[in-house]
C-alpha atoms as a printed R data frame, in Angstrom:
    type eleno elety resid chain resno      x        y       z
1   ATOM     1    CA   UNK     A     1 57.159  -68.314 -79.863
2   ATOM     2    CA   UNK     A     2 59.003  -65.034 -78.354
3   ATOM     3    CA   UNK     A     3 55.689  -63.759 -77.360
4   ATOM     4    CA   UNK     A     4 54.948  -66.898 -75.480
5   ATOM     5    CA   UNK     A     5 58.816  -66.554 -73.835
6   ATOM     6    CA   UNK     A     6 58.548  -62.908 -73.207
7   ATOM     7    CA   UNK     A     7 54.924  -63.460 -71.352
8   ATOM     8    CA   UNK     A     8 56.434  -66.164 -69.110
9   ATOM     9    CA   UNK     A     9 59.426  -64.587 -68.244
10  ATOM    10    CA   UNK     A    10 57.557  -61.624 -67.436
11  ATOM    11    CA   UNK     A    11 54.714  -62.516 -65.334
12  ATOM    12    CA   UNK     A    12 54.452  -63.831 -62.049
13  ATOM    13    CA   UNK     A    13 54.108  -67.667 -61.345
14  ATOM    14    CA   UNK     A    14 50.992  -67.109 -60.053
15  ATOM    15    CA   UNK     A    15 49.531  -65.210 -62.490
16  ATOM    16    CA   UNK     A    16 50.567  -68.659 -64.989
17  ATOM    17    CA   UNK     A    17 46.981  -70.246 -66.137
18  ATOM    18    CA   UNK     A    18 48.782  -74.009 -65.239
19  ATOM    19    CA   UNK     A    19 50.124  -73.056 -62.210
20  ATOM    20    CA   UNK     A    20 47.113  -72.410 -60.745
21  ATOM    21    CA   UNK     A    21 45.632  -75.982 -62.194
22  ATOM    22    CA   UNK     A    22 48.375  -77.266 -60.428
23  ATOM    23    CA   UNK     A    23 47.417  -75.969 -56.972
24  ATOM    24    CA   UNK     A    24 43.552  -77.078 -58.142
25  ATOM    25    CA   UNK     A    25 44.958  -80.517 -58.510
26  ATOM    26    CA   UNK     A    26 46.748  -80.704 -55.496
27  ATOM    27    CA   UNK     A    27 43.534  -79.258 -53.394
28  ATOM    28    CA   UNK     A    28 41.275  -82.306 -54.981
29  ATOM    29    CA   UNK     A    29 44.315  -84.771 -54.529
30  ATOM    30    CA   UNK     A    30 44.433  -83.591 -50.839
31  ATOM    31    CA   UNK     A    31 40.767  -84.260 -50.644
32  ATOM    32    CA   UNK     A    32 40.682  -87.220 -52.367
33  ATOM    33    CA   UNK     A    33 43.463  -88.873 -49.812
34  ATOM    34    CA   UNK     A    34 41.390  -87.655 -46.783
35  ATOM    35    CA   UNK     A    35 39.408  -90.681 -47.609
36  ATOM    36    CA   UNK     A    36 42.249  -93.357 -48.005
37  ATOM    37    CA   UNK     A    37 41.997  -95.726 -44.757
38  ATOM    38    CA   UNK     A    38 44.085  -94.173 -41.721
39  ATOM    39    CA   UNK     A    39 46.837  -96.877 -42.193
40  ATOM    40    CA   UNK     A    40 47.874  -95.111 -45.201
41  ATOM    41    CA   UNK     A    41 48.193  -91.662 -43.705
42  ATOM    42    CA   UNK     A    42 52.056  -92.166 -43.694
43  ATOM    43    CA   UNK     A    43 52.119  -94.040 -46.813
44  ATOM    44    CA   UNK     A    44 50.667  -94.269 -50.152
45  ATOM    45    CA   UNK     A    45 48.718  -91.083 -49.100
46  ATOM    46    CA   UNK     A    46 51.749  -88.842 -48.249
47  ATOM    47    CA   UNK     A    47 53.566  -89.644 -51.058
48  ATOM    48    CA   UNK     A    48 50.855  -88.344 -53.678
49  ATOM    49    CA   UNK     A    49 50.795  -85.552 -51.666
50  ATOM    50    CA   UNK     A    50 54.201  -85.017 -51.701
51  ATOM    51    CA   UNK     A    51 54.089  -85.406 -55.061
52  ATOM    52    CA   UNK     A    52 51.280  -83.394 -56.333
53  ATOM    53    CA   UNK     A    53 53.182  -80.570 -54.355
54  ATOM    54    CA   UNK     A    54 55.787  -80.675 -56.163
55  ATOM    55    CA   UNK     A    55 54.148  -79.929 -59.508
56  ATOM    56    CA   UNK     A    56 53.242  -76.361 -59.017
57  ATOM    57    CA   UNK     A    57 56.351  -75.815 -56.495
58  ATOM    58    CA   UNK     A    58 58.651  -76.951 -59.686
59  ATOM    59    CA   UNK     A    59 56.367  -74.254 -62.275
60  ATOM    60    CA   UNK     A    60 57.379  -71.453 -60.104
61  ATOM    61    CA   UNK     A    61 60.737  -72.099 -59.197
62  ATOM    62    CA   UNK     A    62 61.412  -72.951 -63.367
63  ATOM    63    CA   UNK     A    63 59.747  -69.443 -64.147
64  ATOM    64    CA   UNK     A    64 61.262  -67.488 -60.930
65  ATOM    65    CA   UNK     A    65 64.672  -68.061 -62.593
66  ATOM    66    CA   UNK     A    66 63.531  -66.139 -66.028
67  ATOM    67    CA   UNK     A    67 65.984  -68.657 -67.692
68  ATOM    68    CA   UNK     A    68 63.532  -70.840 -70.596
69  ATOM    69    CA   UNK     A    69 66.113  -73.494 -70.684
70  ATOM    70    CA   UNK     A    70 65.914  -73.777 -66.678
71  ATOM    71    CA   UNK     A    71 61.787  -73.290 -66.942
72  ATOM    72    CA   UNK     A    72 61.985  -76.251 -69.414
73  ATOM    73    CA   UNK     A    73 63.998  -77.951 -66.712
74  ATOM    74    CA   UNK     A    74 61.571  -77.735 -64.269
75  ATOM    75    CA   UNK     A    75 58.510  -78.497 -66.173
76  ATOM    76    CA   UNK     A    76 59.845  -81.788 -66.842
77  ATOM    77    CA   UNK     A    77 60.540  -82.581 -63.009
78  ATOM    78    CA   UNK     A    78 56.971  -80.941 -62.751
79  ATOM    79    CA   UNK     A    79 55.511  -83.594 -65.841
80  ATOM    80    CA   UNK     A    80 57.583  -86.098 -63.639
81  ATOM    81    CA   UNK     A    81 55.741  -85.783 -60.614
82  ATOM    82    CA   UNK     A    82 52.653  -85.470 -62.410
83  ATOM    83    CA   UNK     A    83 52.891  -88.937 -63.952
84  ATOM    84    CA   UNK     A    84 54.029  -90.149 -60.318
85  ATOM    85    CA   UNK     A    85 50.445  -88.517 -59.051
86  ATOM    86    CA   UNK     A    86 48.649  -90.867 -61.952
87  ATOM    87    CA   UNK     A    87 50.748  -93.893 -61.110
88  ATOM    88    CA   UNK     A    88 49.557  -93.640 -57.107
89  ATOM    89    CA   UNK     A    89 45.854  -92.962 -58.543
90  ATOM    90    CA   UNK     A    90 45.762  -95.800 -60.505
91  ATOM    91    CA   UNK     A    91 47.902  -97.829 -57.352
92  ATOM    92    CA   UNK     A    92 44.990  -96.017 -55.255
93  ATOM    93    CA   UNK     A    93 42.312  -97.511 -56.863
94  ATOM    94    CA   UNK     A    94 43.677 -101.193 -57.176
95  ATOM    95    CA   UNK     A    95 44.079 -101.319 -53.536
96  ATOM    96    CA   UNK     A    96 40.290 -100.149 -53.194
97  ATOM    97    CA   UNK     A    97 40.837  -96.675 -51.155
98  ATOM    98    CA   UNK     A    98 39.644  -94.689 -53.914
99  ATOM    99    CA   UNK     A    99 36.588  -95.428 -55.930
100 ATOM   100    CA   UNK     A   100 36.743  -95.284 -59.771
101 ATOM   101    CA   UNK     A   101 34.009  -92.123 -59.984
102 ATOM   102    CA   UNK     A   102 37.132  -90.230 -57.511
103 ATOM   103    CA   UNK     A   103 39.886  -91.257 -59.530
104 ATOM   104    CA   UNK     A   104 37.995  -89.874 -63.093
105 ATOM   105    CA   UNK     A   105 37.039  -86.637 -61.230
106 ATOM   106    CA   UNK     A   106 40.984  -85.328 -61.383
107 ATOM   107    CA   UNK     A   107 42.043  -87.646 -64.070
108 ATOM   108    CA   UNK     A   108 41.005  -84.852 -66.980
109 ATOM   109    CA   UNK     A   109 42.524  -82.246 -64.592
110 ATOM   110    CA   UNK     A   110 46.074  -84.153 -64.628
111 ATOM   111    CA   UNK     A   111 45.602  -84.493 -68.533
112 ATOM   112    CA   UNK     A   112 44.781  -80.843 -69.117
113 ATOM   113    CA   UNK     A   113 47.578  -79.710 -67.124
114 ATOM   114    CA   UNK     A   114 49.800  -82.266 -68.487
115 ATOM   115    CA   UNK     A   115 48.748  -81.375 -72.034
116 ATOM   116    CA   UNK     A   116 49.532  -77.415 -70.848
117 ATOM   117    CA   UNK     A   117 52.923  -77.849 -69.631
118 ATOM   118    CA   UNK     A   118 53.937  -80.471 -72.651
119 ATOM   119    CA   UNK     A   119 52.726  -77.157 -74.830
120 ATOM   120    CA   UNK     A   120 54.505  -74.726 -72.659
121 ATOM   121    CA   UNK     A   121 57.475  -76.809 -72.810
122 ATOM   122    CA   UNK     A   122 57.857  -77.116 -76.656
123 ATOM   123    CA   UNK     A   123 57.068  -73.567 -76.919
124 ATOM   124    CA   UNK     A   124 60.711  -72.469 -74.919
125 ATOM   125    CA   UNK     A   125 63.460  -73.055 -76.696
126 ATOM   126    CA   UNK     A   126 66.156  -75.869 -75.032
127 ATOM   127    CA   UNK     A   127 69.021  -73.512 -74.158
């Protein structure tokens, strides 16, 4: 476990394997919206981008502050906005602006990552 701490307070954000699924996500998710009808541009769209931006902005400003209990912090806002990307997925597809072959294509890339940071999570200790 201190090996996994000393590598993550060590290393730069971007250098963190998850962090840069995170901005993966977020470039399909962006993609993926492009296609939601032009009513929604201001709506269900912005808010998954809004919030698949906010998973890798909350990685590196947990890890900037070298504190584990604070990176734990922020992974759970992070696994918060990740399950708030899902939610507007699934909304997303009920509503018939994304197809079910889109949706699949980042589902296993939210459940890797959210596997990841669950691991990374448990791995720091809570204070």
């Amino acid at each position: 476990m201190e090996q996994i701490q000393e590598k993550v307070a060590a290393r730069n954000y971007r250098d963190l394997i998850f962090w840069q699924n995170a901005i993966k996500l977020a470039k399909a998710i962006y993609k993926l919206t492009e296609k939601f009808p032009k009513h929604e541009t201001y709506a269900l769209a912005d808010q998954i981008r809004r919030a698949v931006v906010s998973v890798p902005s909350n990685i590196a400003e947990g890890q900037a502050r070298k504190a584990p209990a604070e990176f734990r912090r922020f992974l759970h806002i992070a696994l918060g906005s990740l399950a708030e990307v899902d939610t507007q997925l699934v909304l997303a597809q009920e509503f018939n602006y994304l197809s079910k072959e889109d949706g699949d294509s980042v589902d296993g890339q939210i459940q890797d990552l959210r596997k990841k940071l669950y691991a990374l999570m448990n791995s720091l200790p809570a204070r």
